[in-house]
PDB file of N, CA, C and O in Angstrom:
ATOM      1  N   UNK A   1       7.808  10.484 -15.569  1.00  0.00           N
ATOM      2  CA  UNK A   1       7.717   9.176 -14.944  1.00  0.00           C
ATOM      3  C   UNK A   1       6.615   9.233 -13.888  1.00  0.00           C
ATOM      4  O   UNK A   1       6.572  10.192 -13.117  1.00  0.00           O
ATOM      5  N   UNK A   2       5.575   8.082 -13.813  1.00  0.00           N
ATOM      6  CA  UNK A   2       4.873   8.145 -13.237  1.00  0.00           C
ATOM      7  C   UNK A   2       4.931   7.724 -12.096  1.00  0.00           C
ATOM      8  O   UNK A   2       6.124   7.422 -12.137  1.00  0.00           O
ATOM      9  N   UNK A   3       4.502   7.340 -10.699  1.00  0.00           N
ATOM     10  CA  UNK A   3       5.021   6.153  -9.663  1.00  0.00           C
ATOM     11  C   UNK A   3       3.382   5.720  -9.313  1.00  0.00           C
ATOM     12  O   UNK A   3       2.454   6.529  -9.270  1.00  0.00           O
ATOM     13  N   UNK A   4       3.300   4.624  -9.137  1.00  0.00           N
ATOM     14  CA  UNK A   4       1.846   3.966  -8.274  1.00  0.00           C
ATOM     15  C   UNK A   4       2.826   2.915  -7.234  1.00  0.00           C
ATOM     16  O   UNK A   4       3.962   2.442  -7.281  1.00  0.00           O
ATOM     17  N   UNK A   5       1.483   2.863  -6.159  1.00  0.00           N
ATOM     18  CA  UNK A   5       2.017   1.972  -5.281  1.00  0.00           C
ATOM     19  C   UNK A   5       2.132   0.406  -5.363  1.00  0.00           C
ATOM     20  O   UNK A   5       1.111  -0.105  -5.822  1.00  0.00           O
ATOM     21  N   UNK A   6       2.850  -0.233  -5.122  1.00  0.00           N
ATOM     22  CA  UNK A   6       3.249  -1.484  -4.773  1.00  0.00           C
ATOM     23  C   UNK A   6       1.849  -2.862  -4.440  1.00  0.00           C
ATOM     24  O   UNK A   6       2.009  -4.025  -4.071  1.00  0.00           O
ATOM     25  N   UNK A   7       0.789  -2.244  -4.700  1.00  0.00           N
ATOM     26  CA  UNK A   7      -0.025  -3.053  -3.637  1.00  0.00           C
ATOM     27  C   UNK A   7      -0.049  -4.877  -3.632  1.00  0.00           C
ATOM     28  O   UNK A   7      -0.787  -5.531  -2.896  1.00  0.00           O
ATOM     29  N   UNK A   8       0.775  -5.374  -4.468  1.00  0.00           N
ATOM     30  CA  UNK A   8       0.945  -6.698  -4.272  1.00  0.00           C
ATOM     31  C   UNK A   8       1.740  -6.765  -3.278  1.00  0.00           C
ATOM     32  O   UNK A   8       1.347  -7.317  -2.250  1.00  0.00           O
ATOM     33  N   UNK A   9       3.256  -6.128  -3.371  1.00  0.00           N
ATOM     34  CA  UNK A   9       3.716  -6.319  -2.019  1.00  0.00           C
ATOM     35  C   UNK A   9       3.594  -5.900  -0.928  1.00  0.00           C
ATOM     36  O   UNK A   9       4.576  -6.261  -0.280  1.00  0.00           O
ATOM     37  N   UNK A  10       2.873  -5.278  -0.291  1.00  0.00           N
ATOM     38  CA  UNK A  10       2.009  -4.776   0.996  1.00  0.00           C
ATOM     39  C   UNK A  10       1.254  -5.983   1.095  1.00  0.00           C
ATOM     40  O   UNK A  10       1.692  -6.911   1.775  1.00  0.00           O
ATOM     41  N   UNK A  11       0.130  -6.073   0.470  1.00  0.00           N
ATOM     42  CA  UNK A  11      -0.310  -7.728   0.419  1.00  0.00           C
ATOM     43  C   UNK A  11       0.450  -8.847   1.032  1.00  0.00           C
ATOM     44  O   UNK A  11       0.396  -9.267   2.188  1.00  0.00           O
ATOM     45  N   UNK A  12       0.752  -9.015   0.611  1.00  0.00           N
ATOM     46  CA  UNK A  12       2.107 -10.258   0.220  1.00  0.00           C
ATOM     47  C   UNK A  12       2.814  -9.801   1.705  1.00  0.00           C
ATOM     48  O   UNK A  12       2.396 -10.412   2.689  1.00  0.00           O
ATOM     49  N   UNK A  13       3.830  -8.791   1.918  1.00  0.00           N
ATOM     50  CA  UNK A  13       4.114  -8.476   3.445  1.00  0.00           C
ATOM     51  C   UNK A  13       3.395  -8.657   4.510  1.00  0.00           C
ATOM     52  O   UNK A  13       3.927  -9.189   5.483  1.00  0.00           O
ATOM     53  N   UNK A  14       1.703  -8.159   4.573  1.00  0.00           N
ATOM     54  CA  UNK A  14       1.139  -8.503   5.645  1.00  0.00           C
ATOM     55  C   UNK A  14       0.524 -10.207   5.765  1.00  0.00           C
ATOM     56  O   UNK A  14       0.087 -10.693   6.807  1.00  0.00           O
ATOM     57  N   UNK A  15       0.613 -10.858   4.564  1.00  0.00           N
ATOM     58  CA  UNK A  15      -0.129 -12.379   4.532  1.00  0.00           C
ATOM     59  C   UNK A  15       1.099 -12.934   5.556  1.00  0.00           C
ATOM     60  O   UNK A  15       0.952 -13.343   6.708  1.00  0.00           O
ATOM     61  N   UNK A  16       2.696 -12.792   4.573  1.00  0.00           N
ATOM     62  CA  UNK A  16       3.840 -13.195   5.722  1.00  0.00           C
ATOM     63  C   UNK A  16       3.974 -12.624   6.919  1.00  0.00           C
ATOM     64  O   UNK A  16       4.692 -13.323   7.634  1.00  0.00           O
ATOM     65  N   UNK A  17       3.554 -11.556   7.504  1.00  0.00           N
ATOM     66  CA  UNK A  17       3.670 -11.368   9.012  1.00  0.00           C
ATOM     67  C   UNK A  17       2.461 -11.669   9.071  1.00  0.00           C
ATOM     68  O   UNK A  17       2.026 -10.739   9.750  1.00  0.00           O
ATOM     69  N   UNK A  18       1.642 -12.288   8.847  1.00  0.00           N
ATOM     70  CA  UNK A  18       0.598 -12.971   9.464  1.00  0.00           C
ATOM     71  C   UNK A  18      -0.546 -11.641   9.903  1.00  0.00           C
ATOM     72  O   UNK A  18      -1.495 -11.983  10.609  1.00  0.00           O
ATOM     73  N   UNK A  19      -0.479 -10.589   9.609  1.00  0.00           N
ATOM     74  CA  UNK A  19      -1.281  -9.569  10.098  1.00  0.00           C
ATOM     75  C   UNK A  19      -2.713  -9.656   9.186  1.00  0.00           C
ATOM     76  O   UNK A  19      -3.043  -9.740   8.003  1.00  0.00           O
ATOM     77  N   UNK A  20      -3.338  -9.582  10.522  1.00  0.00           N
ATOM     78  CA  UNK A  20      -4.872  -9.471   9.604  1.00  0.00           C
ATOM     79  C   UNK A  20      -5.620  -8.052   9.267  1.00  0.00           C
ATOM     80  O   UNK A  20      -5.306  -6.989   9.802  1.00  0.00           O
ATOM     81  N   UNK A  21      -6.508  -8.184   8.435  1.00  0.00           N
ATOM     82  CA  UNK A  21      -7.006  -6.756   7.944  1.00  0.00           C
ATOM     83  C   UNK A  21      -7.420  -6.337   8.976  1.00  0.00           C
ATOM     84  O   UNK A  21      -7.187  -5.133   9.084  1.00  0.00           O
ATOM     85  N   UNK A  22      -8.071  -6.870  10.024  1.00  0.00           N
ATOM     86  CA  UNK A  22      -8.348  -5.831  11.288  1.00  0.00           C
ATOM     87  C   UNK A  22      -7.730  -5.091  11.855  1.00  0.00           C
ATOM     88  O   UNK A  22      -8.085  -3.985  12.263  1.00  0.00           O
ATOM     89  N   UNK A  23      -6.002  -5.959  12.033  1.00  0.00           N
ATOM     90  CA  UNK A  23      -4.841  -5.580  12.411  1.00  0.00           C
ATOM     91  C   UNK A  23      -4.783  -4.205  11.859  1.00  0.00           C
ATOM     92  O   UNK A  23      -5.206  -3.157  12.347  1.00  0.00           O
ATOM     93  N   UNK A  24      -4.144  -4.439  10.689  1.00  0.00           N
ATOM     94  CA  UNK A  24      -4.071  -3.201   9.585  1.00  0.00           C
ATOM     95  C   UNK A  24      -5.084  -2.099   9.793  1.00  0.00           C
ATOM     96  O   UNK A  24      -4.657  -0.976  10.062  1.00  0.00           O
ATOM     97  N   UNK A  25      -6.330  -2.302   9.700  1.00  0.00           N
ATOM     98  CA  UNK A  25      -7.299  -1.322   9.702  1.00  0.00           C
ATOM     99  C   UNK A  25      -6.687  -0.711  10.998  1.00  0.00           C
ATOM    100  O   UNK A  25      -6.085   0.360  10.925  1.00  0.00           O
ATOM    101  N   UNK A  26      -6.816  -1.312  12.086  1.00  0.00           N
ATOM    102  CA  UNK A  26      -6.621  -0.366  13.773  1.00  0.00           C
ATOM    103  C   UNK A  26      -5.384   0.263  13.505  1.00  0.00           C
ATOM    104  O   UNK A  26      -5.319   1.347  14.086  1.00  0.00           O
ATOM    105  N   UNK A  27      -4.071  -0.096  12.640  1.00  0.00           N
ATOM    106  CA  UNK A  27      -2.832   0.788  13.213  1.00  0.00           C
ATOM    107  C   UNK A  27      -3.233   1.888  12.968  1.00  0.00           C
ATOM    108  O   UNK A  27      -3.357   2.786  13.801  1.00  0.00           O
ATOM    109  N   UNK A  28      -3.647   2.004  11.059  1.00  0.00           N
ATOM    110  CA  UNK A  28      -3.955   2.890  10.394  1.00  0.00           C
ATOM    111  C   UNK A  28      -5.130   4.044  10.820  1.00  0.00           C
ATOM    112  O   UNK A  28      -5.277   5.198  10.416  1.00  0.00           O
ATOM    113  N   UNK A  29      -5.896   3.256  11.798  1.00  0.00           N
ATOM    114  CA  UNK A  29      -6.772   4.363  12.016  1.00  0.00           C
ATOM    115  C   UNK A  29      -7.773   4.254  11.666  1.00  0.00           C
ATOM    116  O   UNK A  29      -8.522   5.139  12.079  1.00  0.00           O
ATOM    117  N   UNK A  30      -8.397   3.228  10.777  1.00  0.00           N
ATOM    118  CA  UNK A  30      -9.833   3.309   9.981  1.00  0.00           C
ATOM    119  C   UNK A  30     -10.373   2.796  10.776  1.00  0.00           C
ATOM    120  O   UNK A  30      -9.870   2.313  11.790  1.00  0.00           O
ATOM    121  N   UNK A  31     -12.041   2.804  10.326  1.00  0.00           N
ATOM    122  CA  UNK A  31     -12.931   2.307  11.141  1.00  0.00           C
ATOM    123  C   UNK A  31     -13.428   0.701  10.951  1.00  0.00           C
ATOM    124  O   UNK A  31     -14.347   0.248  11.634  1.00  0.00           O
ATOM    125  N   UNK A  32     -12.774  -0.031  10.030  1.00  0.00           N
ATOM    126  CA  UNK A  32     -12.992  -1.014  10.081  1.00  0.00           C
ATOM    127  C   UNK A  32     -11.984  -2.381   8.893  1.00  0.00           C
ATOM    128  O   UNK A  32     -11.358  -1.842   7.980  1.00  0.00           O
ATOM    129  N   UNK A  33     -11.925  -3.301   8.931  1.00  0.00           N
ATOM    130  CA  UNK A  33     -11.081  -4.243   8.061  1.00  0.00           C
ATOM    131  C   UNK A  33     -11.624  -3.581   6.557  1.00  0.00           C
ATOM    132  O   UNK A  33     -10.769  -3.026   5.866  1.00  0.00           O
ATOM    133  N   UNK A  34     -12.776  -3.630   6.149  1.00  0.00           N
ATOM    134  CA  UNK A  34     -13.292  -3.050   4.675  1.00  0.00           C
ATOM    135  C   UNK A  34     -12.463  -2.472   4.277  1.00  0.00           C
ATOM    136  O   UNK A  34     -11.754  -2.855   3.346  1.00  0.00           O
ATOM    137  N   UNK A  35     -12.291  -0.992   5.109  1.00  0.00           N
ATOM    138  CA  UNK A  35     -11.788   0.401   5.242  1.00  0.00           C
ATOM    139  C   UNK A  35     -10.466  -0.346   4.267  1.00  0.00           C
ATOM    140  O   UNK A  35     -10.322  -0.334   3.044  1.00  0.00           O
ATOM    141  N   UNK A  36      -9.700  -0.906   5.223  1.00  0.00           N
ATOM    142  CA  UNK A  36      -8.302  -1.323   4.797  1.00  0.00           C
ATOM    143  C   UNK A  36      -8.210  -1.993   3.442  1.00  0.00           C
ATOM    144  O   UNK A  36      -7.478  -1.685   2.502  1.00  0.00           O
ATOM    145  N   UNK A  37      -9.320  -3.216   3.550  1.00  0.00           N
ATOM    146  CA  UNK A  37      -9.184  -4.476   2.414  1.00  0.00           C
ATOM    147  C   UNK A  37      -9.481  -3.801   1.001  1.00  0.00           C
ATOM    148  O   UNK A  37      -9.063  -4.393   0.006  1.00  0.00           O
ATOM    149  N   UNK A  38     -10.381  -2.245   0.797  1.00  0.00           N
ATOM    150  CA  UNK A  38     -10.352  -1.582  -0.488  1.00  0.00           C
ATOM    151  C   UNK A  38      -9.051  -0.468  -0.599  1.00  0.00           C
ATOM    152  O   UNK A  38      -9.004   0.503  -1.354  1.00  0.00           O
ATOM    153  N   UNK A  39      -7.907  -0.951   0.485  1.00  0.00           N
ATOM    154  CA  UNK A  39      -7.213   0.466  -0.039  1.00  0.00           C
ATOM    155  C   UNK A  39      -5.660  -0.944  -0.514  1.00  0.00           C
ATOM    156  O   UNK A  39      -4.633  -0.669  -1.135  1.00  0.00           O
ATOM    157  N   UNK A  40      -5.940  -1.928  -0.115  1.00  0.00           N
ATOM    158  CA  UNK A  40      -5.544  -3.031  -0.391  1.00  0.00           C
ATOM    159  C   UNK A  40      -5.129  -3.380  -1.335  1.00  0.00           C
ATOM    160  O   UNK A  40      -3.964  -3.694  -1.584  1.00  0.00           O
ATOM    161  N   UNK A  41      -6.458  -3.372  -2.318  1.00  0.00           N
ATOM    162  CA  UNK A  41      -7.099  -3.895  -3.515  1.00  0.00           C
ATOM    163  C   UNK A  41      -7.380  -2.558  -4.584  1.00  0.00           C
ATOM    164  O   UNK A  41      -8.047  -2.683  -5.611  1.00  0.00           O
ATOM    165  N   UNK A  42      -6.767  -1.301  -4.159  1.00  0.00           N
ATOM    166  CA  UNK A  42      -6.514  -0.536  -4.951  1.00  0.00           C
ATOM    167  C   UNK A  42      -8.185   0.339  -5.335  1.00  0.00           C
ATOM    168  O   UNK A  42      -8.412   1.222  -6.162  1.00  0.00           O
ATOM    169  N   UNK A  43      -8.827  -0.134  -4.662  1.00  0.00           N
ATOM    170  CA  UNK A  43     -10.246   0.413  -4.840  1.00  0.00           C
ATOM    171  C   UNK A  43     -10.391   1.829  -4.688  1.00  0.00           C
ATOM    172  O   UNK A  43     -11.086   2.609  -5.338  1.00  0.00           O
ATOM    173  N   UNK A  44      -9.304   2.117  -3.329  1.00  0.00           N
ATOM    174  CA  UNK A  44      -9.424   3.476  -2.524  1.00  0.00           C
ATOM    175  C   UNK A  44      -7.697   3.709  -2.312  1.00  0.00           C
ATOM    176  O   UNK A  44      -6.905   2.828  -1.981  1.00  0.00           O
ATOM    177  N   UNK A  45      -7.469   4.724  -2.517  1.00  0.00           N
ATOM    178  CA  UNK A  45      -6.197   5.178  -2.292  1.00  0.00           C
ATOM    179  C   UNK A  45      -5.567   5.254  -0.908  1.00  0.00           C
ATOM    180  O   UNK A  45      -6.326   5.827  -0.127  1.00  0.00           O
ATOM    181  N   UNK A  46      -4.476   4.877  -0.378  1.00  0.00           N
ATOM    182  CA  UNK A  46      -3.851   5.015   1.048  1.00  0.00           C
ATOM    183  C   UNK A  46      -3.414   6.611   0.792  1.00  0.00           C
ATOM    184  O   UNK A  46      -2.786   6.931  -0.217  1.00  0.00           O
ATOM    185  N   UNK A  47      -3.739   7.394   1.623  1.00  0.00           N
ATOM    186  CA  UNK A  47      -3.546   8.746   2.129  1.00  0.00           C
ATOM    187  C   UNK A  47      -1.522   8.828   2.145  1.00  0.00           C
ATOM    188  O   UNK A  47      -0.714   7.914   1.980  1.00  0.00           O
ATOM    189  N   UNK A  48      -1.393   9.668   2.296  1.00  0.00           N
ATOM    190  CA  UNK A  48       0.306  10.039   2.668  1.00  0.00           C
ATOM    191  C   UNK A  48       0.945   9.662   3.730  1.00  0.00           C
ATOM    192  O   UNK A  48       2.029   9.084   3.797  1.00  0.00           O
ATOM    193  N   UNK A  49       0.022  10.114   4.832  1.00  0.00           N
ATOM    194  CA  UNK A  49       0.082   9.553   6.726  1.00  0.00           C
ATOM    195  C   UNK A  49      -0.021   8.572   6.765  1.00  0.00           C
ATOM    196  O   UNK A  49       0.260   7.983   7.809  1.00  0.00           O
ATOM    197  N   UNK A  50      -0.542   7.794   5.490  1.00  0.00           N
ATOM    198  CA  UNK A  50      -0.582   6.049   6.210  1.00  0.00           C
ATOM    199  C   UNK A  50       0.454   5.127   5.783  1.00  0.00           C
ATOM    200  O   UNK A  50       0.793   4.039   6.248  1.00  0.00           O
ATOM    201  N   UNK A  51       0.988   5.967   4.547  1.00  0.00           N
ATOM    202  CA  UNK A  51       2.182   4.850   4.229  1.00  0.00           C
ATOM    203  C   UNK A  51       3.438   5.120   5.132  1.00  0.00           C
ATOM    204  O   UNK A  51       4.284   4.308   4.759  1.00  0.00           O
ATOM    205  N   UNK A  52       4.020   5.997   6.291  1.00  0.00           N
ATOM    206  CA  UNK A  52       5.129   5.938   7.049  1.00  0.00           C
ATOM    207  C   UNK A  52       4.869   4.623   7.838  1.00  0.00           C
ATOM    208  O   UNK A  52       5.608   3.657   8.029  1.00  0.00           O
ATOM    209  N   UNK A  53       3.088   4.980   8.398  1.00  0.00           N
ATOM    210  CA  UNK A  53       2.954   3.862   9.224  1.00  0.00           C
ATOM    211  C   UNK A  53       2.507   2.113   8.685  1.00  0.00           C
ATOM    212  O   UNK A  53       2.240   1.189   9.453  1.00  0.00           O
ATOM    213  N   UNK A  54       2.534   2.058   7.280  1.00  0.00           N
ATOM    214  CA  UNK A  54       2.372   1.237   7.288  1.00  0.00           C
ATOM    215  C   UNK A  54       3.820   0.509   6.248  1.00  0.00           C
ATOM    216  O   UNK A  54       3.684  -0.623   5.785  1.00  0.00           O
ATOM    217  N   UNK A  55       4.982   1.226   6.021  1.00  0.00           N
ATOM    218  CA  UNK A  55       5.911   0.761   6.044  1.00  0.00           C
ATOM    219  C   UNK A  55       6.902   0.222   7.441  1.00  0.00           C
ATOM    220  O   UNK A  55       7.856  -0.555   7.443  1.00  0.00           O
ATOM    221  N   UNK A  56       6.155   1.082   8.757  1.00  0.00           N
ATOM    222  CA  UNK A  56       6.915   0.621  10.091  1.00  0.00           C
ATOM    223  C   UNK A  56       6.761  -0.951  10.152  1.00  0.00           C
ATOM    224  O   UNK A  56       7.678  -1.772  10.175  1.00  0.00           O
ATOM    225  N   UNK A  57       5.200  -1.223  10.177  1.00  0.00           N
ATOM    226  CA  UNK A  57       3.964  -1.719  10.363  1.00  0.00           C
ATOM    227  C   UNK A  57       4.464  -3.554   9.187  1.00  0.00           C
ATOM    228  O   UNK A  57       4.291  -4.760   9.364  1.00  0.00           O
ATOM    229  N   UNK A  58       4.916  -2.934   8.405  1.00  0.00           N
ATOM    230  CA  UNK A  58       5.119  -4.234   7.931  1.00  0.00           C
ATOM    231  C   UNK A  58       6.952  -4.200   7.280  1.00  0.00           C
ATOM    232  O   UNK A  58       7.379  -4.725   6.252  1.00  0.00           O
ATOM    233  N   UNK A  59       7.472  -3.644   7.995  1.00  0.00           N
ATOM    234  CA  UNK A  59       8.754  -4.065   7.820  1.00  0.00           C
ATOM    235  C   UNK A  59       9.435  -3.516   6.118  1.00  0.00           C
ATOM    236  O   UNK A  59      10.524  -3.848   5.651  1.00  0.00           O
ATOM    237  N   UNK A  60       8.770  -2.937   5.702  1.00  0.00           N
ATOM    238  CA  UNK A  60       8.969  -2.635   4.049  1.00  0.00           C
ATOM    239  C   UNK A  60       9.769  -1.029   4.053  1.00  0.00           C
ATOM    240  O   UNK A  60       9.255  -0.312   4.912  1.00  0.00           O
ATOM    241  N   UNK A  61      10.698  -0.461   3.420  1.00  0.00           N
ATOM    242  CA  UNK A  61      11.355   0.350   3.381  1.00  0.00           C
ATOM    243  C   UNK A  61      10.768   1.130   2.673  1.00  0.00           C
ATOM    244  O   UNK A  61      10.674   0.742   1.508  1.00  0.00           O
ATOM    245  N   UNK A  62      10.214   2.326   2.944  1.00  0.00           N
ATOM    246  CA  UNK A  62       9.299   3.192   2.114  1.00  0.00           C
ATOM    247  C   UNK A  62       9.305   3.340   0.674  1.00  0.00           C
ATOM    248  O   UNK A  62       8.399   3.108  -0.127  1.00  0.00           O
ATOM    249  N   UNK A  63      10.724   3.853   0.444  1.00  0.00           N
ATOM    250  CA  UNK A  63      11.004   3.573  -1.252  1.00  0.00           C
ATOM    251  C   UNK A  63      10.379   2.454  -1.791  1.00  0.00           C
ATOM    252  O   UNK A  63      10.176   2.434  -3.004  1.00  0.00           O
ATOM    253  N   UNK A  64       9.994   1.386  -0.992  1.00  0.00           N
ATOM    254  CA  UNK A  64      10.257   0.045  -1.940  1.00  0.00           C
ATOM    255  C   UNK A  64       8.800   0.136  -2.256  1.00  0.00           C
ATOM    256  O   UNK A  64       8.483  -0.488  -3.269  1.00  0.00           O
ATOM    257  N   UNK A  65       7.768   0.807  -1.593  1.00  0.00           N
ATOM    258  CA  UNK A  65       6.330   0.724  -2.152  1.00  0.00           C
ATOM    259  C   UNK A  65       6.002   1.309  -3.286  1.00  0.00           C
ATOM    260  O   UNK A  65       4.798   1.490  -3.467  1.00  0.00           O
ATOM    261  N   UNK A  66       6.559   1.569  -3.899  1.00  0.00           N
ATOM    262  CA  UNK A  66       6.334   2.616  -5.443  1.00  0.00           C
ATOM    263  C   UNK A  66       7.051   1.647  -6.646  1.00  0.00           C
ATOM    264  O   UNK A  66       8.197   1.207  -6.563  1.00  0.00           O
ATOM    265  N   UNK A  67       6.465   1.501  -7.360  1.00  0.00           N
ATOM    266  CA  UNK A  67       6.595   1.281  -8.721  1.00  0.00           C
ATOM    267  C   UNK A  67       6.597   2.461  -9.694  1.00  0.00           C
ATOM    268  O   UNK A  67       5.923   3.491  -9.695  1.00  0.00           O
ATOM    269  N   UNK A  68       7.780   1.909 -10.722  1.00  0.00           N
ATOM    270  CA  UNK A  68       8.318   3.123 -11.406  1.00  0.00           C
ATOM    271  C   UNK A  68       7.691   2.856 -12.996  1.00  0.00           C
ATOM    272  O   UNK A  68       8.274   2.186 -13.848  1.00  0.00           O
ATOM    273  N   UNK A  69       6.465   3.492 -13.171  1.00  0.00           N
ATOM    274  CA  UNK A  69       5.995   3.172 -14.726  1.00  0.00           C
ATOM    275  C   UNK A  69       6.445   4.821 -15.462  1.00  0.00           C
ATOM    276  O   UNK A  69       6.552   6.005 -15.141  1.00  0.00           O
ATOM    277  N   UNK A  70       6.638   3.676 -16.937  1.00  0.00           N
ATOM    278  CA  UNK A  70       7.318   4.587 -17.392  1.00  0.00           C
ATOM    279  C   UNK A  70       6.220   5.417 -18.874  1.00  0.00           C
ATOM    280  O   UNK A  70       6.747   4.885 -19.851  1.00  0.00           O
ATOM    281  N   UNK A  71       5.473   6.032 -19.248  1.00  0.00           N
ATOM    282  CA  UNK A  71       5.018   6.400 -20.173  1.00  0.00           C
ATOM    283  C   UNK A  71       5.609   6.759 -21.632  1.00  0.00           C
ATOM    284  O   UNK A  71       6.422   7.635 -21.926  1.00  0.00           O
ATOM    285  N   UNK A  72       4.910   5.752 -22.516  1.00  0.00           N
ATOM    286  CA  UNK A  72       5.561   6.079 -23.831  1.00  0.00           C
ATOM    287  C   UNK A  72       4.950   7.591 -24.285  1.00  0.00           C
ATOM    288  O   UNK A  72       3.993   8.293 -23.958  1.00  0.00           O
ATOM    289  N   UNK A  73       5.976   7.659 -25.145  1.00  0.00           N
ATOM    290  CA  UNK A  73       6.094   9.056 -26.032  1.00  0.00           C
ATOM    291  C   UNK A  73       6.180   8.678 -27.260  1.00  0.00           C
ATOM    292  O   UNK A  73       7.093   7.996 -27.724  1.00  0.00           O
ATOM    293  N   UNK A  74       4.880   9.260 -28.070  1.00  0.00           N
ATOM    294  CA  UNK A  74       4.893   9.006 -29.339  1.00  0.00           C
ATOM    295  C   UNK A  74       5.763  10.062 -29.692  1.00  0.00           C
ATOM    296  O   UNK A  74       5.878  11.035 -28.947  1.00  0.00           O
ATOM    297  N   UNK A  75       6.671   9.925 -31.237  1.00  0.00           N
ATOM    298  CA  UNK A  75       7.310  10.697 -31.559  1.00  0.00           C
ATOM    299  C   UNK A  75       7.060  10.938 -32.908  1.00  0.00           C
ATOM    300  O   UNK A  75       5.947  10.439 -33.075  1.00  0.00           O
ATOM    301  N   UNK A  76       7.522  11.521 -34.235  1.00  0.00           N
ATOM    302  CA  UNK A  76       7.132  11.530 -35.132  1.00  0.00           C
ATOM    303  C   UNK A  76       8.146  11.351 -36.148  1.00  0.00           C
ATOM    304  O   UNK A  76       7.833  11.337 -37.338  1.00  0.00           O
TER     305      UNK A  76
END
């Protein structure tokens, strides 16, 4: 089983708390909104250290950022 992250609902969490990518960029540490808006948009991967803080950060329960894909198995 594979897991990827959630990134619609991180999205979607920070549009409803109203947080802007600048916001986001400064908790996290980057150097700028970009930084954030491609890890967003799946361009660039969020590191390990950033998802504790950015489940505090937007109210989301860590588990809940992972999606559970499942890979078929050819069989014969």
């Amino acid at each position: 089983m594979n897991y990827s992250l959630n990134l619609q609902l991180i999205k979607e969490q920070r549009i409803k708390k109203k947080l802007t990518l600048e916001e986001m960029a400064h908790c996290l540490g980057l150097s700028g909104k970009s930084d954030y808006f491609k890890r967003e948009n799946g361009d660039t991967k969020f590191k390990t250290t950033e998802l504790p803080i950015l489940s505090n950060k937007l109210g989301i329960p860590f588990e809940k950022f992972f999606n559970h894909d499942v890979e078929k198995i050819e069989t014969k």
